[in-house]
LOVEXPA-169920 format. One record per residue (C-alpha): residue number from 0; x, y, z. Coordinates in steps of 0.25 Angstrom, whole numbers. Layout:
! LOVEXPA-169920
{num NUM X X Y Y Z Z}
...
//
This chain:
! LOVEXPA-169920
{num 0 X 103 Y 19 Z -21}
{num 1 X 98 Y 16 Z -6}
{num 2 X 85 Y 10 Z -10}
{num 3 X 89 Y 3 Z -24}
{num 4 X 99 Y -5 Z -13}
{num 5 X 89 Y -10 Z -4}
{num 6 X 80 Y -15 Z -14}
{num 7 X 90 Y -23 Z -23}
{num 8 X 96 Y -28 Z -8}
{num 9 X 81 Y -33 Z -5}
{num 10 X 79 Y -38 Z -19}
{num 11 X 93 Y -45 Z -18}
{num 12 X 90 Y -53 Z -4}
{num 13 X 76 Y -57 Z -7}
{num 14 X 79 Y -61 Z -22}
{num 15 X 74 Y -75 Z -19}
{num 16 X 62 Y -70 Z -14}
{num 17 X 55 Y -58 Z -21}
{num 18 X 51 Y -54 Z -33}
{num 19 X 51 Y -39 Z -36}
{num 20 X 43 Y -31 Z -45}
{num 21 X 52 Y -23 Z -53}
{num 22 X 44 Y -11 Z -52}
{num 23 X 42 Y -12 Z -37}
{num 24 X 52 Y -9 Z -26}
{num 25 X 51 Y -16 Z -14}
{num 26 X 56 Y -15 Z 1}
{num 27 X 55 Y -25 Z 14}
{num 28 X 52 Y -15 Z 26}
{num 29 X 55 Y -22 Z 37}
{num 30 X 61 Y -36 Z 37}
{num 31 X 59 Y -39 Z 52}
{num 32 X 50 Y -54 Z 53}
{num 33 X 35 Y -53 Z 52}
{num 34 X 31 Y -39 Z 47}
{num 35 X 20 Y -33 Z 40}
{num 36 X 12 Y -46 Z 43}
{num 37 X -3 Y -41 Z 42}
{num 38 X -2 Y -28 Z 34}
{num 39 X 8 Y -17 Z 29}
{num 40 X 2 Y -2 Z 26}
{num 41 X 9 Y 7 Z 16}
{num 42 X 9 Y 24 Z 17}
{num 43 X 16 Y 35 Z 10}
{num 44 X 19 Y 48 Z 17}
{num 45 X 18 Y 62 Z 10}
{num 46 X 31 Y 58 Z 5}
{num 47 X 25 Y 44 Z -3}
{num 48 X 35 Y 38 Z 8}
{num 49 X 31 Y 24 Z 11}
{num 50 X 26 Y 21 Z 26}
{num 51 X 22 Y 7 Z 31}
{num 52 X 15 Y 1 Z 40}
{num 53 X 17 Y -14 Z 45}
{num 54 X 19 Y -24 Z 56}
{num 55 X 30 Y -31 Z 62}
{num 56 X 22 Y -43 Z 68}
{num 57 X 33 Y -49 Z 76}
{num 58 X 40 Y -35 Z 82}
{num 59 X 33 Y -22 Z 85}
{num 60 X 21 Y -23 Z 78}
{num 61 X 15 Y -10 Z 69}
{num 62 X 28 Y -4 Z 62}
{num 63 X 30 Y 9 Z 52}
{num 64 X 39 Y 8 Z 39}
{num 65 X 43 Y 21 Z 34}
{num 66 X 52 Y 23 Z 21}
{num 67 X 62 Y 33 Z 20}
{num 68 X 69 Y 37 Z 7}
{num 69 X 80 Y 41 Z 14}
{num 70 X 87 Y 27 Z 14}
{num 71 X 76 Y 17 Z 6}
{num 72 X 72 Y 9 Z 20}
{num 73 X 60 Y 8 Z 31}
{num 74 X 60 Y 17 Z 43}
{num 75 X 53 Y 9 Z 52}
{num 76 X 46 Y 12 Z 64}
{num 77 X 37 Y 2 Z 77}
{num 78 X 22 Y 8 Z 77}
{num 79 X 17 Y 3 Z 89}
{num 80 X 28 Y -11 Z 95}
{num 81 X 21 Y -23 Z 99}
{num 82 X 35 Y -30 Z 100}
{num 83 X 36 Y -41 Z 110}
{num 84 X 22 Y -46 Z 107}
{num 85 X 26 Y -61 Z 99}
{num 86 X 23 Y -63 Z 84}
{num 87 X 10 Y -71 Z 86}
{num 88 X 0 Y -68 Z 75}
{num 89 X -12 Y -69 Z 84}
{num 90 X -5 Y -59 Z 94}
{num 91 X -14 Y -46 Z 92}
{num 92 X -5 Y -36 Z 100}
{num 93 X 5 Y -36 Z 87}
{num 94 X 2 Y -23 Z 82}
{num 95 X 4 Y -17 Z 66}
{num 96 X -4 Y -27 Z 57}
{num 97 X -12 Y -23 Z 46}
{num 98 X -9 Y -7 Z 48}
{num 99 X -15 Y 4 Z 40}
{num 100 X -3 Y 17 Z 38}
{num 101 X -9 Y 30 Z 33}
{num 102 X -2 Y 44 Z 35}
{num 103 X -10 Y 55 Z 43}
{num 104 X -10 Y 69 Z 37}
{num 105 X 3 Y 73 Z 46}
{num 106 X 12 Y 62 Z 40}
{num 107 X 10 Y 53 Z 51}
{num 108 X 8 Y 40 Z 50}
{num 109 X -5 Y 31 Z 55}
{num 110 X -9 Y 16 Z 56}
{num 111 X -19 Y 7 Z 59}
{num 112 X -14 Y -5 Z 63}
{num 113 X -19 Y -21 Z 70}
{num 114 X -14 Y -21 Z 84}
{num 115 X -25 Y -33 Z 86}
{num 116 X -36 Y -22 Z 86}
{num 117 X -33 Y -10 Z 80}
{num 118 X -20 Y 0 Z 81}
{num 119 X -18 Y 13 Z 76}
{num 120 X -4 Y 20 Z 76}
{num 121 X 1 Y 35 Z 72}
{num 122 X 12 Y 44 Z 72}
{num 123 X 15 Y 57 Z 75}
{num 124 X 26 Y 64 Z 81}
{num 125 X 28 Y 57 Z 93}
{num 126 X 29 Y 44 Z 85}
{num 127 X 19 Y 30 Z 84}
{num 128 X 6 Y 31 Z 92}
{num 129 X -2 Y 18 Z 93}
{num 130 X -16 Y 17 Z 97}
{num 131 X -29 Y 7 Z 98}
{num 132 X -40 Y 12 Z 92}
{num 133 X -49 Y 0 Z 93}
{num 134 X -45 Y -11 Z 102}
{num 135 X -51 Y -25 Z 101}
{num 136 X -54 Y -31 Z 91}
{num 137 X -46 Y -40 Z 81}
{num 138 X -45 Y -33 Z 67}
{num 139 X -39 Y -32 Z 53}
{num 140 X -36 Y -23 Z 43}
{num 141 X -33 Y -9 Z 46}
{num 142 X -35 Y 2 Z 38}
{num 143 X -32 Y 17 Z 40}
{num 144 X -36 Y 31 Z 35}
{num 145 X -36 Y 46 Z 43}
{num 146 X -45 Y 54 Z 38}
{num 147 X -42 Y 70 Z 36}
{num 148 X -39 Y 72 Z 50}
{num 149 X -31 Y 61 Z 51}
{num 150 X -40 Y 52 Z 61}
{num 151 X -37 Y 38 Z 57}
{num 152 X -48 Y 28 Z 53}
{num 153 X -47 Y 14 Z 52}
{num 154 X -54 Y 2 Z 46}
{num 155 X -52 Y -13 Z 50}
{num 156 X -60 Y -25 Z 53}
{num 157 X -62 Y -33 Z 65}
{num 158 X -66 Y -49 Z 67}
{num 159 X -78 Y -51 Z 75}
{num 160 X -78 Y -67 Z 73}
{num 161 X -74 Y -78 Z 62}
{num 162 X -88 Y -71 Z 55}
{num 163 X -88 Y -58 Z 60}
{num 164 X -79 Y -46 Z 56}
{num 165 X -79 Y -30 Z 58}
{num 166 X -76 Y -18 Z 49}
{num 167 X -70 Y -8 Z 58}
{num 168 X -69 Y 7 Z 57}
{num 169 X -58 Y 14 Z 68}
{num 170 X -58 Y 31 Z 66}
{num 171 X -52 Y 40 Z 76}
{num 172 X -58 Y 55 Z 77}
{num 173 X -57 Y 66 Z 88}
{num 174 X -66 Y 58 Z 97}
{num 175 X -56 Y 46 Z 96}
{num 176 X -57 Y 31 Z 90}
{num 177 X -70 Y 25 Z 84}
{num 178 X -74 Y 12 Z 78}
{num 179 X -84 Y 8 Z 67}
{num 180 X -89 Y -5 Z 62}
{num 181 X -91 Y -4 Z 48}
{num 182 X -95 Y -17 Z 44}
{num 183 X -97 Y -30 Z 49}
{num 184 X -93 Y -43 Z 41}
{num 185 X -99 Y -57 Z 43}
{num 186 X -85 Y -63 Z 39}
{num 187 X -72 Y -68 Z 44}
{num 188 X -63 Y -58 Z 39}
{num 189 X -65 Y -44 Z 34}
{num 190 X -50 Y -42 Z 28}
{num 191 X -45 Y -28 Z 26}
{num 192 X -55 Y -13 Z 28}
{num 193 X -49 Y -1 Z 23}
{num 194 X -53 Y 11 Z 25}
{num 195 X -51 Y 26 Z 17}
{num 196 X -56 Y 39 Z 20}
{num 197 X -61 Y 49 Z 8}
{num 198 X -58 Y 64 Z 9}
{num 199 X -71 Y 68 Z 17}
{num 200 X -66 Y 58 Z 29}
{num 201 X -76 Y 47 Z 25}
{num 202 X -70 Y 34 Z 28}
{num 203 X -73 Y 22 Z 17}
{num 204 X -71 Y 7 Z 22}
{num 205 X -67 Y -6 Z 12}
{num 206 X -67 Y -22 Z 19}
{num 207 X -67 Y -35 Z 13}
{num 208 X -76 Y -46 Z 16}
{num 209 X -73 Y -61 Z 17}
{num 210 X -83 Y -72 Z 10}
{num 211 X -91 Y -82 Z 19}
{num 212 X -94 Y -96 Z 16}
{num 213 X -108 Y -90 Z 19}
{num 214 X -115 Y -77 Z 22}
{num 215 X -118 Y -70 Z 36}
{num 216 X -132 Y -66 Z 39}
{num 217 X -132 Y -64 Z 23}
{num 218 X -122 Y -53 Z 21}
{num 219 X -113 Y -50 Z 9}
{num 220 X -98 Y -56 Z 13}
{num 221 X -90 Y -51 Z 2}
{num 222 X -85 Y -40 Z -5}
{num 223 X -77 Y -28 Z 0}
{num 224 X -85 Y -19 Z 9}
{num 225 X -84 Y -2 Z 9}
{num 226 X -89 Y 8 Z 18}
{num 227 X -90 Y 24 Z 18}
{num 228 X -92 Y 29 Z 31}
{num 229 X -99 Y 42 Z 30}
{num 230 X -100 Y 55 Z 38}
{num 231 X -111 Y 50 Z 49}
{num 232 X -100 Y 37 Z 53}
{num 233 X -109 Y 27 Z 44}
{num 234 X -103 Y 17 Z 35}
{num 235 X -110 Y 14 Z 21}
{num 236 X -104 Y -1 Z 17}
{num 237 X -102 Y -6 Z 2}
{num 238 X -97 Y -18 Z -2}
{num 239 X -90 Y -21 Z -14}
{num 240 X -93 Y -34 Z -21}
{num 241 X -87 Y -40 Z -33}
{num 242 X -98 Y -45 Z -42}
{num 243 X -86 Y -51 Z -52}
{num 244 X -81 Y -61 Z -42}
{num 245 X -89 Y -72 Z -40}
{num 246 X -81 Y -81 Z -32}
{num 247 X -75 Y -71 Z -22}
{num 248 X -73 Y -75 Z -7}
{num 249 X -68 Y -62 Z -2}
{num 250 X -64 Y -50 Z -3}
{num 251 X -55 Y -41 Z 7}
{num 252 X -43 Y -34 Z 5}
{num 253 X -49 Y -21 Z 3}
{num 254 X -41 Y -8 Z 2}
{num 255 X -48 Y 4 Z 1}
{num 256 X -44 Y 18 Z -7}
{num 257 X -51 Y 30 Z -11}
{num 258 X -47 Y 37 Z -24}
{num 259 X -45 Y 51 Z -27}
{num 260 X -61 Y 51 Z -30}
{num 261 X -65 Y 46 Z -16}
{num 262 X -68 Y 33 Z -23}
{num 263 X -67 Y 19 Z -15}
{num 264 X -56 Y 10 Z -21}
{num 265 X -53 Y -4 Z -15}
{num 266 X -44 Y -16 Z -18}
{num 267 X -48 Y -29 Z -13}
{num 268 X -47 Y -44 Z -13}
{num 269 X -56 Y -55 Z -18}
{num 270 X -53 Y -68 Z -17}
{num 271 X -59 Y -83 Z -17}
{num 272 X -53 Y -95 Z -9}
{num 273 X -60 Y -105 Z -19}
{num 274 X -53 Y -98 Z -29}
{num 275 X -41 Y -103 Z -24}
{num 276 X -36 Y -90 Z -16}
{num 277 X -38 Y -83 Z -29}
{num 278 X -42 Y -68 Z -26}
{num 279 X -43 Y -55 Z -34}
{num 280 X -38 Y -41 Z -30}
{num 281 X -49 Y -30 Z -33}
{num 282 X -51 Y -16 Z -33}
{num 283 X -65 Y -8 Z -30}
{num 284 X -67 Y 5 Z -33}
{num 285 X -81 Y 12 Z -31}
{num 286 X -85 Y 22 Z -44}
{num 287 X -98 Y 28 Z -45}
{num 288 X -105 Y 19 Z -31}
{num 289 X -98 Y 6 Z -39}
{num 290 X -88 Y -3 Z -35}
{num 291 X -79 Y -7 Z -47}
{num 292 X -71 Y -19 Z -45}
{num 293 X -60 Y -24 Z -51}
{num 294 X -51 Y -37 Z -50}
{num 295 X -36 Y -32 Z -51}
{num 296 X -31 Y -44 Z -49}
{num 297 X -33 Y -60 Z -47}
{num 298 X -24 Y -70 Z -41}
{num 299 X -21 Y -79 Z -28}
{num 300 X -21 Y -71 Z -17}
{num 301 X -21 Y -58 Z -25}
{num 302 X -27 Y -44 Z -18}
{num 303 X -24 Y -47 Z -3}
{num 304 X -20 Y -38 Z 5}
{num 305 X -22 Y -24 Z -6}
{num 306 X -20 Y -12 Z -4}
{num 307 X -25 Y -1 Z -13}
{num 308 X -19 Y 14 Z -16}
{num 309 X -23 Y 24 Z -26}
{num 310 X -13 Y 32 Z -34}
{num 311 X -14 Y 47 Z -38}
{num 312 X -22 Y 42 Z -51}
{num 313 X -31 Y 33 Z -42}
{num 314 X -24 Y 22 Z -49}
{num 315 X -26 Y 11 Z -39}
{num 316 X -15 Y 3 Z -33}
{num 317 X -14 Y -10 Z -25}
{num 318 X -5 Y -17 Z -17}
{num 319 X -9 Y -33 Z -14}
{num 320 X -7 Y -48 Z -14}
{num 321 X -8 Y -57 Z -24}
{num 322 X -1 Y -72 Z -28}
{num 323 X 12 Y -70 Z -17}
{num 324 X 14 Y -54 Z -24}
{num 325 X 13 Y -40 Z -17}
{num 326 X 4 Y -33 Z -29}
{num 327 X -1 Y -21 Z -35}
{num 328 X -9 Y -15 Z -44}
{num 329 X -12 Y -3 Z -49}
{num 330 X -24 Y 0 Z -59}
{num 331 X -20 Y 8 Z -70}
{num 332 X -29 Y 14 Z -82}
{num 333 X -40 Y 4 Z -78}
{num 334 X -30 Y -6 Z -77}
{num 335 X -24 Y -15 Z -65}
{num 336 X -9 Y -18 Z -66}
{num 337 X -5 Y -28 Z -56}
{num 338 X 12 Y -30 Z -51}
{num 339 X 17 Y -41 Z -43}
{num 340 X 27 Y -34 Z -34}
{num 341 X 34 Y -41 Z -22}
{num 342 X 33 Y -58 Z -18}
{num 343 X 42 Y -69 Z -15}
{num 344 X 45 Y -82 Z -23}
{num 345 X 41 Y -93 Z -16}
{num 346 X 42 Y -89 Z -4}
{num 347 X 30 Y -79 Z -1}
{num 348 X 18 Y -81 Z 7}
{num 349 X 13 Y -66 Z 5}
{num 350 X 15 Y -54 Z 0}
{num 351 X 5 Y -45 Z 9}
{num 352 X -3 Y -34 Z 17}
{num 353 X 1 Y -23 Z 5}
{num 354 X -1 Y -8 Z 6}
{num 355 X 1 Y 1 Z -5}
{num 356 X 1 Y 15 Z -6}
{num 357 X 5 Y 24 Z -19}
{num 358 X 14 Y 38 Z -20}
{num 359 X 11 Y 50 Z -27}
{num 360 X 20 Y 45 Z -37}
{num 361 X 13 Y 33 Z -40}
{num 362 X 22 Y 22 Z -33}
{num 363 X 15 Y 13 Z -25}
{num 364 X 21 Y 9 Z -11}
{num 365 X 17 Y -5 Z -5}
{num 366 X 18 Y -11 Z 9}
{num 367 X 18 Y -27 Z 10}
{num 368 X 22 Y -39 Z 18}
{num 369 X 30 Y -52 Z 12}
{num 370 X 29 Y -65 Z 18}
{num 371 X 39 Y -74 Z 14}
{num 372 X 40 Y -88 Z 19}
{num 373 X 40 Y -104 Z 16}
{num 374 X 28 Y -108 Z 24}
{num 375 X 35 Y -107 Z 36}
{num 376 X 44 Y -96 Z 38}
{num 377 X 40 Y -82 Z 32}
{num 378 X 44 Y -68 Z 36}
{num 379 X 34 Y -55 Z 33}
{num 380 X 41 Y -43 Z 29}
{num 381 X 36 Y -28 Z 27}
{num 382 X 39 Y -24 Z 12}
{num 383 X 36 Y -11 Z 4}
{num 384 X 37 Y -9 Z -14}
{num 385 X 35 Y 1 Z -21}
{num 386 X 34 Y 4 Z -35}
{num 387 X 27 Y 11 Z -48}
{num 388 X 16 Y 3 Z -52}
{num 389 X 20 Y -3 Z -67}
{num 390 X 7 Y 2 Z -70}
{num 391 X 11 Y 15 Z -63}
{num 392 X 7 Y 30 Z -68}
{num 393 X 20 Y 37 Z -71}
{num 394 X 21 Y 53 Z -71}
{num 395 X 21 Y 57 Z -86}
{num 396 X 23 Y 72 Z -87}
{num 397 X 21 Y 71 Z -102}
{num 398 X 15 Y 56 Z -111}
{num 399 X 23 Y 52 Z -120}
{num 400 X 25 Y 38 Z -130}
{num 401 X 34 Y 32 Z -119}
{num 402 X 25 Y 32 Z -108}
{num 403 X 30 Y 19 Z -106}
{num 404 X 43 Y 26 Z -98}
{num 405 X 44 Y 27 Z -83}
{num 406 X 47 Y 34 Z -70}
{num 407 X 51 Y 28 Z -56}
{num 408 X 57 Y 31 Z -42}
{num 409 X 60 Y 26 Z -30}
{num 410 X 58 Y 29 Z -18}
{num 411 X 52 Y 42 Z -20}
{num 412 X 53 Y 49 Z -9}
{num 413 X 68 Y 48 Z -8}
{num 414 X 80 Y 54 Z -1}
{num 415 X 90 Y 50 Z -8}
{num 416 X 89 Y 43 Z -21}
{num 417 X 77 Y 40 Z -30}
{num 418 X 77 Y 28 Z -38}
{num 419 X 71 Y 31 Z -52}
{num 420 X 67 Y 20 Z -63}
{num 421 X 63 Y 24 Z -76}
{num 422 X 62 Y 17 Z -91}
{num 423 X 62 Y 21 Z -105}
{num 424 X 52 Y 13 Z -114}
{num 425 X 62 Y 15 Z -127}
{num 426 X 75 Y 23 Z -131}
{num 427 X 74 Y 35 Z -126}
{num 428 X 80 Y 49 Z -122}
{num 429 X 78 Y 51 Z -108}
{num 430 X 83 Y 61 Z -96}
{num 431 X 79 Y 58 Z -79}
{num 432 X 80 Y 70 Z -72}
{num 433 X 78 Y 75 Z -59}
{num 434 X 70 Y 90 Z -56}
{num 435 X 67 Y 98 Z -45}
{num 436 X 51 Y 104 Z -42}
{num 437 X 56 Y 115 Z -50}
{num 438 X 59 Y 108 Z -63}
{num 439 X 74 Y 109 Z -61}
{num 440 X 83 Y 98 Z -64}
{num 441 X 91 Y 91 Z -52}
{num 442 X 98 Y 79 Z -59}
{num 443 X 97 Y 73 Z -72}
{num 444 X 99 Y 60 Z -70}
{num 445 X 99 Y 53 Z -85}
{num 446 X 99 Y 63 Z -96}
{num 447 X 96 Y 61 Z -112}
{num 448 X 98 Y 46 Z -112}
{num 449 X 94 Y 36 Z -122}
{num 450 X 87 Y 25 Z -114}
{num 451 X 77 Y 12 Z -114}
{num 452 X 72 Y 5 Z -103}
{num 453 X 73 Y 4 Z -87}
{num 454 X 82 Y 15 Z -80}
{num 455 X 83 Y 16 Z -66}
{num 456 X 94 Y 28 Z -58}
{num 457 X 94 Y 34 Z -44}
{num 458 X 94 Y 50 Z -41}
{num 459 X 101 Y 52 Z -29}
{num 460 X 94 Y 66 Z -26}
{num 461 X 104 Y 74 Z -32}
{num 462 X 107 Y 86 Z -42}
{num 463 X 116 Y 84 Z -54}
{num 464 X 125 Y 91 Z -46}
{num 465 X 126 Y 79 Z -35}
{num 466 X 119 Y 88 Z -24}
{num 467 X 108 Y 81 Z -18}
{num 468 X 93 Y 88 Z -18}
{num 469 X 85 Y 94 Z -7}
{num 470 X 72 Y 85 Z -4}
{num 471 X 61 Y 89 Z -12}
{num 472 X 54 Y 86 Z -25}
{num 473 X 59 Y 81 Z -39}
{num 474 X 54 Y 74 Z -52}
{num 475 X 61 Y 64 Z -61}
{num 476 X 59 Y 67 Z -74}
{num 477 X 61 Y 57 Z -85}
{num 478 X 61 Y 62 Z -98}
{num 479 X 61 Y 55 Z -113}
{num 480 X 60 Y 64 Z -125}
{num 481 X 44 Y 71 Z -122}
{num 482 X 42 Y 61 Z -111}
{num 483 X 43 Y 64 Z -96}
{num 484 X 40 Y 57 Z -85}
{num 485 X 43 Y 61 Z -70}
{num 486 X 42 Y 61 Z -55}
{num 487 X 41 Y 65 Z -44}
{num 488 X 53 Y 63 Z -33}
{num 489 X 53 Y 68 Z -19}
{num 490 X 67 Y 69 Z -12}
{num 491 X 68 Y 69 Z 5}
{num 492 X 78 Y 74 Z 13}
//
């Protein structure tokens, strides 16, 4: 039970500290001082692995976290080493904030990064390969995407004065790098861009817009901006305005999605300082050439730093900040359920820069940094959970009166040992088996029991006869009188 260990040994040593939702697992990455300051980005692999990139301010700048279900810890890896450059905040040359990690059709991965102008990283056989695709300028954000050829485009802003600021579009092509400005802001701070590319290449824009105490040359300084870039290189801008919030100062944050319809969704921020820091996390999503906008959730602080992913139903999942809590919510049957998953008691200044990303199974897989402190002293770490929403859709083969019943495991991938959690709403007969692609039972693991409440076991990856599998695909299966419900499990070797 390699990976039940390291949690209870985490959970043991920082008892004091953190609260844990019960539904949540959750990891520290890297424990070395200062990291993830200014941003963490979370991918999954062909496998639904988790990847991460991150920064370790004080050492060698842009790092890469991989998972492996072999043993339950992080393999990690130096993208590009700015070591022996000192841990000075306003020292440009530390390279690997507020990265951006995608996967490029091979399997490789890719990321756009701060490096004081702008970085770009790749891997491919020969290992990390670093570049500067636009060298200058001061910047924030980054945000990634390849399109079908895997050419990476990126969006970001730059500061041109205390009342000036940039929105900034970086492709690469066969011709080599190019840059775009897509918008000019008349205001101090544009906050996060965010960029996605629909299936004919098309690259869509979202960034926020900070409030004035008055407006420049008469232009409109709120709301979240959008932008379609068509075929001829010309972008077509929108803005997104909240007509409901009368008293709104800003709004940034934006993370942009497209769902399976090629529709633009986006989660954002809205806050208000006279409001006493009182802000409200939204989601946009534009039906029929109308934004629909909808407050998920309000509270001090709440929506910094979101980040948006979309399931397989299009059911939309964010990761965020709100009252010293890493969040997220999922909207459900026309329906937002919020959970309060990782924070410290007493002791926390933030719980930040989120990235989320969602398997094929529905689990959603979240990349953050803690920093905890009195004031004084605080140390910033990398930290990773994971879990099924409790607002989750599980995989009912057949419906029955007790859908209340469910279905978990962790890690999935795995190599050798699955965790697997499963209740039963009342008295019940019940088997928990294991089967092969072809239908044929490998293991039973509990068979014709009478049972009530919250079970939890391991499967070791073997057969009833003791013999471990090959790697492959299986399905757990939990059955009660007419009712079945399973999963999916993919085993590595």
């Amino acid at each position: 039970m390699i990976l039940l260990k390291k949690i209870v040994f985490l959970s043991v040593i920082l008892t004091s500290v953190y609260a844990f939702a019960s539904d949540w697992h959750i990891m520290t990455v890297d424990t070395t001082y200062y990291n993830g300051v200014y941003g963490t980005s979370i991918a999954l692999d062909s496998l639904d692995i988790p990847h991460i990139a991150y920064c370790r301010y004080c050492g060698p700048g842009l790092m890469y976290a991989s998972f492996s279900p072999d043993d339950s810890t992080w393999i990690i890896e130096s993208v590009f080493d700015s070591a022996g450059v000192k841990c000075d905040i306003r020292d440009s040359r530390i390279a690997g904030t507020q990265p951006s990690l995608v996967f490029d059709s091979k399997g490789y991965p890719r990321i756009s990064f701060w490096w004081g102008d702008l970085g770009y990283a790749w891997k491919d056989s020969l290992g990390w390969h670093t570049t500067h695709p636009l060298p200058g300028p001061w910047m924030r954000g980054t945000s990634l995407v390849l399109d079908t050829n895997d050419y990476p485009h990126i969006g970001y802003s730059v500061d041109i004065s205390n009342e000036e600021a940039l929105v900034l579009y970086t492709y690469q092509d066969e011709y080599g790098w190019h840059t775009e400005i897509v918008d000019t802001i008349f205001v101090s701070w544009i906050g996060n861009v965010s960029l996605a590319s629909d299936k004919d290449n098309n690259i869509r824009i979202a960034y926020g817009r900070l409030r004035r105490e008055y407006y420049f040359y008469g232009l409109p300084d709120i709301g979240i901006g959008y932008g379609i870039r068509d075929e001829a290189g010309e972008w077509e801008i929108d803005t997104i305005i909240d007509s409901a919030d009368t008293v709104i100062e800003w709004e940034h944050f934006p993370s942009l999605v497209l769902d399976s319809l090629g529709r633009p969704c986006i989660s954002y921020q809205g806050g208000a300082m006279i409001d006493t820091n009182i802000s409200r996390l939204k989601y946009a999503v534009k039906i029929d050439n109308e934004w629909q906008i909808e407050w998920v959730e309000v509270g001090k602080a709440v929506g910094a730093y979101n980040f948006l992913a979309l399931d397989a139903c299009n059911n939309p999942h964010i990761s965020y900040y709100g009252d010293a809590w890493l969040k997220h919510a999922i909207k459900k049957d026309g329906l937002w359920y919020t959970e309060r998953i990782d924070s410290a008691w007493g002791r926390i200044i933030e719980t930040t820069y989120t990235g989320i990303a969602v398997d094929r199974n529905g689990y959603a897989h979240i990349s953050y940094n803690t920093q905890l402190g009195d004031g004084i002293n605080f140390l910033i770490n990398t930290r990773y959970a994971t879990g099924y929403p409790e607002a989750g859709l599980e995989e009912q083969e057949d419906s029955c009166e007790i859908s209340d019943a469910k279905l978990e495991v962790y890690p999935n991938p795995f190599s050798s040992q699955a965790f697997i959690r499963y209740n039963c709403p009342y008295q019940i007969r019940i088997s928990l088996n294991i089967y092969d692609i072809s239908g044929r039972l490998v293991r039973r693991l509990v068979d014709d029991e009478d049972r009530t409440g919250n079970y939890s076991l391991t499967w070791d990856c073997k057969d009833n006869q003791g013999i471990k599998v090959s790697a492959g695909i299986y399905f757990v299966r939990f059955e009660a009188e007419e009712f079945k419900i399973s999963k999916k499990l993919i085993v590595l070797r």
